[in-house]
N, C-alpha and C positions, 0 to 999 in steps of 0.2 A: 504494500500500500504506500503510494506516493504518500512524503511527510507535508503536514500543516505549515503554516506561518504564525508570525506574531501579529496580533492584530493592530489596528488602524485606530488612531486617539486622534481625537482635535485638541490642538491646541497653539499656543504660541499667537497673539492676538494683542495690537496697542493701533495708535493712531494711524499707524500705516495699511491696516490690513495683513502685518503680516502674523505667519504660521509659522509652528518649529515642527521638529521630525521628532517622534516618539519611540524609541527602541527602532528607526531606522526606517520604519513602512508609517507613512500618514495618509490618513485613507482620502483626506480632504483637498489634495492638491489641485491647483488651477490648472485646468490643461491651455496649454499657449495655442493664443488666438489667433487668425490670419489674416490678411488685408479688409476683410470685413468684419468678421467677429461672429462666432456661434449665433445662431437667431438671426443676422440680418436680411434686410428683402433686396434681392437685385430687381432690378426694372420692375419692381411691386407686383413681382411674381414668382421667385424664385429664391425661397428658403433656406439658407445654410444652416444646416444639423449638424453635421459632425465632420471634422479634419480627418481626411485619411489617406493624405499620401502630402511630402512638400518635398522639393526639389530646387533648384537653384534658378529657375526663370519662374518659379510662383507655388501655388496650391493646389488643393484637390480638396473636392470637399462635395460628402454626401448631404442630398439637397434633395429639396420636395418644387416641385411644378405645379404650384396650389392650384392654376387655372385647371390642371388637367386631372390633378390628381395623381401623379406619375412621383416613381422615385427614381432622381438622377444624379450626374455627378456633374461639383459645374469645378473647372478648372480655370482658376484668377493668374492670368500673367501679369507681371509688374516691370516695367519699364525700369532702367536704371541708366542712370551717369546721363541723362541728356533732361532734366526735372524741367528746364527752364526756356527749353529748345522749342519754339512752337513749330516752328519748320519742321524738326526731327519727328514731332507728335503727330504732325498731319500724315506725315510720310509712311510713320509708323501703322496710323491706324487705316490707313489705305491698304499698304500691306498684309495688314492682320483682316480686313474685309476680305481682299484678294485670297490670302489661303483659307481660311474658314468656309467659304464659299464653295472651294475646289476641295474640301475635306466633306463640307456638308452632301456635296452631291455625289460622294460614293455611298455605292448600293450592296453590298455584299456580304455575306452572314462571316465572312475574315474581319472584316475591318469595322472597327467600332462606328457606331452612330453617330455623328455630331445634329443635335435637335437644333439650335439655335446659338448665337453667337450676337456678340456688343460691348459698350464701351460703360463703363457704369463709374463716377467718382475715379475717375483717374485709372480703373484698369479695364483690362480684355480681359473678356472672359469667353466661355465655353460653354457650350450646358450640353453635356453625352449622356447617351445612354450607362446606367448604373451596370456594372460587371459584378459578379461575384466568383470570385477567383482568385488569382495568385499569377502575379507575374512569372515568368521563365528566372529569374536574376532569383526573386524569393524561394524558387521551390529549388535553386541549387543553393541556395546557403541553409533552407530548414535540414539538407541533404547533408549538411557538412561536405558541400563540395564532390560528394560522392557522383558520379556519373550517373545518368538516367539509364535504365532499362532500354535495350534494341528496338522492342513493337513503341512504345513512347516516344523515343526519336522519331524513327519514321513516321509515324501518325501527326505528333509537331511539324515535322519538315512539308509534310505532304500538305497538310492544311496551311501554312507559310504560301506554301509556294502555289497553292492556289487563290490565295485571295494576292498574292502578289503580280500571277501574272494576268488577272483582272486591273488593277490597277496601275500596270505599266500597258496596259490595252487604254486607258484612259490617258496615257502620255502624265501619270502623276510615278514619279520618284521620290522614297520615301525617305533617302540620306540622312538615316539615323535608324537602322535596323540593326535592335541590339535584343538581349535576355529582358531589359526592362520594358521594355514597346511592343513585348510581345505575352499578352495574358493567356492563360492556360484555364478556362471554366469549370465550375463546378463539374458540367454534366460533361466532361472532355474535350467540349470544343476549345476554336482559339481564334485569337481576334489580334489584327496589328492595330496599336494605339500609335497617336500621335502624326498622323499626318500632315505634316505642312508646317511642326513644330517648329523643326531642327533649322528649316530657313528661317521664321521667323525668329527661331533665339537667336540668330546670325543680326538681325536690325535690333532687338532687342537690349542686345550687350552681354548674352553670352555665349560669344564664339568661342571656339578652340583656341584662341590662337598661342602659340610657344614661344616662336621669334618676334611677333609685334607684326609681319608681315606674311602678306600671301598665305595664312592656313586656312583652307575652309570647313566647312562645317562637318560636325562630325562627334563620335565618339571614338579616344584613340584606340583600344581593343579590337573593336569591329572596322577602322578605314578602311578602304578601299584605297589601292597605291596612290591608283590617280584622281582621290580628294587630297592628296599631301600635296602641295603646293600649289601656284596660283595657275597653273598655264595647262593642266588637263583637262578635258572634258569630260563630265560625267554621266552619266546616262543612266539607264536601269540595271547596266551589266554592276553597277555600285551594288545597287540593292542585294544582287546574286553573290559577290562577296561578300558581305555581310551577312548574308544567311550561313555560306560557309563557316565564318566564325564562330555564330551562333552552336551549330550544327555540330560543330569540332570540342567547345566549351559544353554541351549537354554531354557528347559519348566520350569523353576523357576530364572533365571535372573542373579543366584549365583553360583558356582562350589560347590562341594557336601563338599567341607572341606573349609570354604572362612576364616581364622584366621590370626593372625597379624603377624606369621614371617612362614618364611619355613621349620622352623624343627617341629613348630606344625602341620601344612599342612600335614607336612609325616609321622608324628609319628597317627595322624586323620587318614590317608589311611590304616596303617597298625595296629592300635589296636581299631578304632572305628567307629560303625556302623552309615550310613549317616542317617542325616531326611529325612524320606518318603518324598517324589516331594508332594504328597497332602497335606502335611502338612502346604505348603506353599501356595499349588496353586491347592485347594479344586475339581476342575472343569476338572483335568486332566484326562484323562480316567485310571482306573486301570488296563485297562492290559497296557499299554504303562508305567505307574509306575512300576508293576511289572517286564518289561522288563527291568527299569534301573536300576531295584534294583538287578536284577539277574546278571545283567553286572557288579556291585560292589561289587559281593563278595570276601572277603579278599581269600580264597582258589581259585587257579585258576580251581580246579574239579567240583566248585561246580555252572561257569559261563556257560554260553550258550559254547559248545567246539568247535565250529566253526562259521565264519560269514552266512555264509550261511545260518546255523537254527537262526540266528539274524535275517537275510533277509525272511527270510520264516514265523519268528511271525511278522514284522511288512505289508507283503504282506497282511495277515489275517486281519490285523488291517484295514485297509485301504479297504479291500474288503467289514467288516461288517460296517464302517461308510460311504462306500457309499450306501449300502443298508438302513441303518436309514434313512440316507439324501432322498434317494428317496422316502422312504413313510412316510414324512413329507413336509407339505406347506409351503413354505416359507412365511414367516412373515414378511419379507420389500420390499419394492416395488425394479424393475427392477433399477434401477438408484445406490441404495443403497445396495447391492446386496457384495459389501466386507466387510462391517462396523459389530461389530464386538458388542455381547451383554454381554462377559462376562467382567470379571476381568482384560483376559490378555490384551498384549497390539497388535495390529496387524503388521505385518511385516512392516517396511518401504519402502520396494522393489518397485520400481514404475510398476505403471499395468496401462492398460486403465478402462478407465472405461467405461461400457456399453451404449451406445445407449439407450434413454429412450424411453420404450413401447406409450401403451394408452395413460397413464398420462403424458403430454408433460410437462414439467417445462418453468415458465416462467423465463427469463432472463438467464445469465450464471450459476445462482445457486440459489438455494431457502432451505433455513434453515426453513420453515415453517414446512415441514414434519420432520426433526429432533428435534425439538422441544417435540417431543411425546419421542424421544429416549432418548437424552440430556439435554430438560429444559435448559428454557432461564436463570435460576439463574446458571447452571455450563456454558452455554456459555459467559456469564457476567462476571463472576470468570475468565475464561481462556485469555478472553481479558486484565481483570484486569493485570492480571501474564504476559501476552506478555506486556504491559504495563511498569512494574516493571521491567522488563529485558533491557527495553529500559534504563531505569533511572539508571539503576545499570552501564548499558555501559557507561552512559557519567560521570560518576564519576568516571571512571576507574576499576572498577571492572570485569574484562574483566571472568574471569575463571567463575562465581558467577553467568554474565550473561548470559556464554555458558550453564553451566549445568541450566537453569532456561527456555532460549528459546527451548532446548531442550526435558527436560519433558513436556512443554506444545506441541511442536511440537507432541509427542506421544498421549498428549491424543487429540489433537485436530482431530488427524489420528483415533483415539476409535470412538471419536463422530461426525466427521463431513465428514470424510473420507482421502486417503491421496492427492488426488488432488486437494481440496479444497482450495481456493486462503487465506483460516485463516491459512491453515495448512503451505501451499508453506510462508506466509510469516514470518512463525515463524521458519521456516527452513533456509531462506533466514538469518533472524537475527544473527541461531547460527550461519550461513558462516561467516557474519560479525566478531564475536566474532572470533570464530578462525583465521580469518587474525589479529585480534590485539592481537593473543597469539602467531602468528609467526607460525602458521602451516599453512601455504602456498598452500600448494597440495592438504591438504584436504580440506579448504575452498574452492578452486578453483574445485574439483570432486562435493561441495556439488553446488555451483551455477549454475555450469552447468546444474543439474539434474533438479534444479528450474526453471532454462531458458527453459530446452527443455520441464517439463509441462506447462508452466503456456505457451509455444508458441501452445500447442496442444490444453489446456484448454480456454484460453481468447486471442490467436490470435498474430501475430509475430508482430502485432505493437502497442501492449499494452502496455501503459509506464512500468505497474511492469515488464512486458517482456523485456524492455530497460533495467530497472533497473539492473534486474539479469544479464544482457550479458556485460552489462556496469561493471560491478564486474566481472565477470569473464576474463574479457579483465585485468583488473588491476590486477589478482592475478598473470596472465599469464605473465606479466612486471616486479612483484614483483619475479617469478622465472627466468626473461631472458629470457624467451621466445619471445620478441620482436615483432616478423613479426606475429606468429598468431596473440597477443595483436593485433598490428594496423588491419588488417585483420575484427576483430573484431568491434574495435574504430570507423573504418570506415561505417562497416554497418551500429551501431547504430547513428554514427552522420546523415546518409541518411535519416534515417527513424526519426527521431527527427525533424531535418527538414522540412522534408516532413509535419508530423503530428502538428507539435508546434510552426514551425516557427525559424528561424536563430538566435534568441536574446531572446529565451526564459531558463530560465537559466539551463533547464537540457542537453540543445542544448548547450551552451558553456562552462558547466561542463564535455562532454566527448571532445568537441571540446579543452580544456587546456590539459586532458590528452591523448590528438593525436599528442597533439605539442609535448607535453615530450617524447614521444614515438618516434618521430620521431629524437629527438635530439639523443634516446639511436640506433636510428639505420645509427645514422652517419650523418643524412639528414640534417644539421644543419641550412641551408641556409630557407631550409621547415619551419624545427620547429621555426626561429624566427621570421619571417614571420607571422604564427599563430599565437603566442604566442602575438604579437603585435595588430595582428586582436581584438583577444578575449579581451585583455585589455585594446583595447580604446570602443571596446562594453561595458565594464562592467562599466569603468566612466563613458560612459553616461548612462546609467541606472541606474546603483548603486548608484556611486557616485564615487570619486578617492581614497578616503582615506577608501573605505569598503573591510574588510579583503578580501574577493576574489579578488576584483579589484589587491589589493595587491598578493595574493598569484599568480597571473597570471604575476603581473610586476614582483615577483622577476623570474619569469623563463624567462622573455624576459632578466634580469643581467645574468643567467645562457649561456643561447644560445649566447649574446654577448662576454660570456668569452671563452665559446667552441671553439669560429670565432677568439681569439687573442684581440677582443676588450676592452681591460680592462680596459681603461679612462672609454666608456660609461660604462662600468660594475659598475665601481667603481660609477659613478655620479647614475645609476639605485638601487645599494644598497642601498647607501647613505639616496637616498627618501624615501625608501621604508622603513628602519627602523626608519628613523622620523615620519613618519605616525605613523606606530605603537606603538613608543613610545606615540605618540599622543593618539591613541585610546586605546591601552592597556594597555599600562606601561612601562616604562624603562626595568625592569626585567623579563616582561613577554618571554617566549621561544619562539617564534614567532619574537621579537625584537632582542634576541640575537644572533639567526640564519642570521637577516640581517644583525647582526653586524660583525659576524663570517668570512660573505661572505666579506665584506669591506676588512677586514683581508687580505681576501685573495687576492682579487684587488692588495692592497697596496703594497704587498708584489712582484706581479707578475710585477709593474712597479718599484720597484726596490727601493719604500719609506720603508725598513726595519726595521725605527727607528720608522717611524709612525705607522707600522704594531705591531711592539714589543710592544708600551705603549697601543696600542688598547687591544693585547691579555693578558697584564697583567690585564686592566679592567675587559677582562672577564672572565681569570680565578679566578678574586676574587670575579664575581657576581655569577658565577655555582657554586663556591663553596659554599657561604653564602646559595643559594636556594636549592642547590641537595647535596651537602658534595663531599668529596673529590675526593671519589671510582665511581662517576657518568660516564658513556662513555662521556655526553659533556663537563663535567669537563678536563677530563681528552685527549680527542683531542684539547681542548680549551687548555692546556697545553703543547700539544703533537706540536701545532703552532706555539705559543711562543718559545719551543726549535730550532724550525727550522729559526725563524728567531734571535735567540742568533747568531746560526752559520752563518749567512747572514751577520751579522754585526761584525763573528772575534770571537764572546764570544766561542770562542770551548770550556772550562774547562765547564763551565758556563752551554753550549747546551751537551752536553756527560752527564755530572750528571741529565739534566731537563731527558733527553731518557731513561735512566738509571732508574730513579727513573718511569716514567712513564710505564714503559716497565715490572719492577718487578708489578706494580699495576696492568696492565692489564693483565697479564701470571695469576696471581693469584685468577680474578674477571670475567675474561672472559674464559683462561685457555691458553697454552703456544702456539697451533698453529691459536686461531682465526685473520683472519686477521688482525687486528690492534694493536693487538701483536706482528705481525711479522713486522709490519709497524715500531710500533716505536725499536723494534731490530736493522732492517735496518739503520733506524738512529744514533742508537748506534755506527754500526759498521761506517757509515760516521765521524759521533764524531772523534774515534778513529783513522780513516786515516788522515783525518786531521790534526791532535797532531801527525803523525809521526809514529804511534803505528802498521803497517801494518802487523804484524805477527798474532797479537788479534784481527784485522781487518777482513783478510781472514777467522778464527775460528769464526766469525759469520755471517759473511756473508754465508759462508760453509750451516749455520747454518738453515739460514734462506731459503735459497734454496733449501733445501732438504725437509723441512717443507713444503714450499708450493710445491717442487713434488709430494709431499704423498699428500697434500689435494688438488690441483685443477689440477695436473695432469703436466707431462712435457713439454707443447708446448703451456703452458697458459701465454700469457705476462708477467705477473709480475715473476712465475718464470722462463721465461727469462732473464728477467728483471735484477733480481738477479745473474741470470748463469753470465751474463754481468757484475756483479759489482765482483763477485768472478775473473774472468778471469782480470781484470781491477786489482784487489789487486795481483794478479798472476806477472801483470807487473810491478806493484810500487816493487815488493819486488825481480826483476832480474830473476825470472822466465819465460823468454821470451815464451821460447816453448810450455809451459803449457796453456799458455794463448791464444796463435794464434791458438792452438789446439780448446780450449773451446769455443774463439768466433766463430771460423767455425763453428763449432758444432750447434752452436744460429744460425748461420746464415743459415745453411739449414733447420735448426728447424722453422724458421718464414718465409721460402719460401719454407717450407711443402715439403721439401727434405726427403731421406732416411736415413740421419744421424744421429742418438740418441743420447743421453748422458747415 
């Protein structure tokens, strides 16, 4: 049974809005917002829900088509380096009309949808049809790199190259066919993304370029020789080399040139010849080598000269291996029937697996007959290795563990198969990992995928089946998603329940974070209520002073401070981090987090000076433990200056924001949140001292900041709009200001009025 987590605490909360990390996982993190911001309406029709792909010419983001009722995906291009150039913008959105238009009008079940297309507040946008899937690029790294299975390539290659050579019949070249532009669907189809892109990231401001001159567009992996420099002509026979790449990178693991920077990469495309695919991957068929080796030749006369005759040798290919296949006996029983006898590594796409014949298998699984395939010394080995991944997570080696559960996840898919509850729970592990590297989305796609085997394989109310939906509720928290989380929270606390009993503690590990979940959806009266439940259950069974019992009491201090209660807030901190000073240490981060919170009590009933000498405390214990440039350091600082100015020190609190605010622009970078947090307070600093001209220039500042990243009609930049319009008044600017808070004010009651 894949292992649990530690649960998700709110906490860490003052004038800024910010939040601290609780034993490492806080389930209430703001997921970062894109050129619009979650909720907003393009052309007052088209709803951004949720971020789910960014890349370096703009977003992706799952979005509703209210008019129709359709769920799509609209992707936000954002211009750069020419902000000012009206010339360049006209230019630009001519162009962006020009290919949207030649992307709009293909027709073909290969290549994605584009519904419509436009200019909205400064960007282009897209609005496609919604895929659900997994790019080529994704499904070789969830692989560990591992090679695709022979019928997979071909099936990819053959659908490729027929929606390709449909749209080199349309005289459209798609000079950017790579792993990532090309999606792999649920139901096995495939579709090429990004039509028209890779020109337009060429006007846009992100071309390739290495020397400053003549590189054209492109990714360096997949060139084609003659897109390296300025004087070839390129045609469709590009798109055909690029497929080769593609092609080469699925059936041997690597792209045909994999070197340390990009000018080798291209100068490899263009003067040398790749290693044979079998040199790597002995087992591959040679005509399907030959095929990829003919799609790489450096001359484009001397490649296959249309998709078509691509599509017509891999047709062949596919006709004689299922002729072998037919007059050959299959060698594993009906059950085993995917697994996989050579080298490579087999897809991780989820399938069913077959109903078993005569030989009925006892229990949900039986490794007996694998055994003949696998050998109980590499299934011993593989446990070992899931093993080691465990131990590397809890020392904190989170990347070491991901790449670690994940090669065994592959081969445990070789040997055991991928449904396998060894395989699901080494998959389950890398989720894990990835939520403690902060990839969010994709931990939360990979639990799901787990949840919904292991609910087909061992049953929807099998604890590992809790397990995974219990993690999947929490990544879904960890991105704001809120109402599925609970949604979620709640199934599985029914069925825990049900199964294990009210106080058994997997039962009041999802039941704490249903409390939390509830406090993030306002329900606060709910969540302390819980929160209360759960931790007079866990005294009496734990004990009072055992860390859970704790981590449940500091969120009954949380939910008390939500409600205005900050006496009891303050008396539930207080306990809480004597205890753990008791059980763990003075200095342990678990104690300081309760002391942080105290902080913040202290300060909310208006004890400033008691608040002040607490955070000088601990800004001198995070620093002694984590040095200077720490995030708890440095909000643990970030405290203290707020209460300098509570108590009058303005010279004093201006220099602590100042100083913390160049730390964090530099450590975090200039628009992450708490960057702009402590900015803000700068510019408070400075109104304060009288200074309202340098005041409004960052507040200005900071406003516009968080419009770019979380969008015009997100609180805090209102929040801001509000403190600029406020410095608008100090400084006799009447008009300007009655203006701008109007502005806020139909902005927060979702009025027609923008900024």
């Amino acid at each position: 049974m894949a292992a649990g987590h530690q649960e998700g605490h709110g906490q860490g909360r003052d004038e800024g809005h910010e939040r601290i990390h609780e034993q490492g996982r806080e389930q209430g993190h703001r997921q970062g917002q894109g050129p619009e911001g979650q909720g907003a309406l393009i052309q007052g029709r088209y709803r951004l829900h949720e971020l789910i792909g960014r890349g370096g010419m703009g977003e992706v983001w799952r979005a509703l088509d209210e008019s129709l009722g359709r769920r799509i995906a609209v992707k936000c291009l954002k211009p750069v380096g020419h902000a000012g150039d009206a010339g360049f913008t006209r230019i630009l959105q001519a162009r962006f009309r020009r290919e949207a238009r030649v992307a709009a009008a293909l027709q073909h079940r290969g290549v994605t949808v584009v519904h419509d297309f436009g200019e909205h507040d400064g960007l282009l946008f897209l609005v496609m049809e919604l895929l659900d899937g997994r790019n080529l690029l994704q499904v070789l790294d969830d692989a560990q790199r591992h090679p695709l299975p022979v019928p997979d390539i071909t099936d990819i290659a053959e659908q490729v190259a027929d929606a390709l050579a449909y749209t080199h019949n349309q005289g459209i070249v798609h000079r950017d066919l790579k792993p990532a532009n090309i999606m792999r669907l649920s139901d096995g189809s495939v579709k090429i993304c990004d039509f028209g892109i890779a020109r337009l990231g060429h006007d846009i401001g992100f071309t390739s370029r290495l020397t400053g001159t003549g590189m054209a567009m492109g990714t360096p992996h997949y060139m084609s020789p003659e897109q390296i420099g300025s004087g070839a002509e390129v045609d469709h026979r590009s798109d055909l080399y690029s497929l080769g790449c593609v092609l080469y990178e699925l059936a041997t693991g690597r792209p045909p040139f994999d070197l340390e920077d990009a000018w080798s990469i291209l100068v490899g495309h263009r003067d040398t010849e790749p290693e044979p695919p079998r040199a790597r991957r002995p087992e591959l068929p040679a005509e399907l080598e030959r095929l990829i080796l003919d799609l790489l030749a450096k001359d484009p006369e001397d490649r296959p000269q249309d998709a078509a005759d691509v599509g017509g040798r891999l047709k062949a290919m596919r006709a004689a291996a299922g002729a072998a296949a037919a007059s050959s006996p299959p060698v594993l029983p009906g059950w085993a029937a995917g697994l996989s006898t050579g080298s490579a590594a087999r897809s991780t796409r989820a399938h069913r697996m077959p109903a078993p014949a005569r030989h009925e298998i006892t229990g949900a699984w039986s490794t007996r007959a694998l055994a003949v395939e696998a050998g109980p010394d590499t299934l011993a080995a593989l446990a070992a290795r899931h093993t080691e991944g465990i131990d590397l997570g809890r020392v904190g080696n989170w990347r070491q563990a991901y790449d670690l559960h994940t090669a065994v996840a592959a081969d445990r898919d070789r040997a055991l198969g991928t449904e396998h509850p060894d395989t699901l729970a080494s998959r389950h592990e890398a989720a894990y990992c990835l939520g403690r590297l902060g990839r969010t989305e994709e931990a939360l796609r990979l639990y799901e995928y787990v949840a919904d085997v292991r609910r087909r394989v061992l049953g929807p109310d099998h604890p590992d089946t809790l397990v995974a939906r219990h993690e999947a509720a929490y990544a879904l928290g960890g991105l704001g998603r809120y109402l599925e989380a609970h949604q979620i929270y709640s199934d599985v606390l029914a069925a825990r329940e049900r199964t294990v009993g009210p106080e058994h503690p997997d039962t009041l590990h999802c039941k704490h974070n249903l409390a939390f979940n509830l406090g993030r959806l306002g329900r606060t009266d709910e969540s302390y209520a819980m929160a209360v439940e759960v931790a007079d259950v866990r005294a009496r069974v734990l004990g009072p002073d055992h860390p859970e019992t704790l981590v449940t009491r500091f969120e009954v201090g949380y939910a008390q401070g939500q409600a205005g209660r900050w006496a009891e807030a303050l008396e539930t901190y207080r306990e809480v981090a004597a205890a753990r000073a008791r059980e763990l240490g003075a200095d342990h981060p678990d104690t300081l987090a309760a002391r942080y919170e105290t902080g913040i009590c202290l300060g909310r009933l208006g004890r400033s000076a008691d608040a002040l000498a607490l955070y000088e405390e601990l800004v001198e214990a995070r620093t002694r433990i984590a040095g200077s440039t720490d995030t708890e350091t440095l909000r643990a600082r970030h405290a203290l200056g707020v209460n300098l100015g509570r108590l009058g020190h303005w010279d004093r609190a201006l220099a602590e924001a100042r100083d913390v605010a160049a730390v964090r622009e530099r450590v975090l970078g200039g628009e992450h949140p708490d960057t702009l947090v402590s900015k803000r307070e700068v510019a408070v600093g400075l109104g304060w001292l009288g200074r309202w001209s340098t005041a409004l220039a960052v507040y200005q500042d900071v406003a516009d900041a968080r419009e770019r990243v979380l969008g015009a009609d997100h609180a805090d930049t209102l929040t801001s709009r509000n403190d600029e319009a406020h410095c608008l008044e100090q400084l006799g600017r009447t008009a300007e200001a009655q203006a701008l808070y109007r502005r806020v004010s139909a902005q927060q009651q979702g009025g027609p009025e923008r900024l």
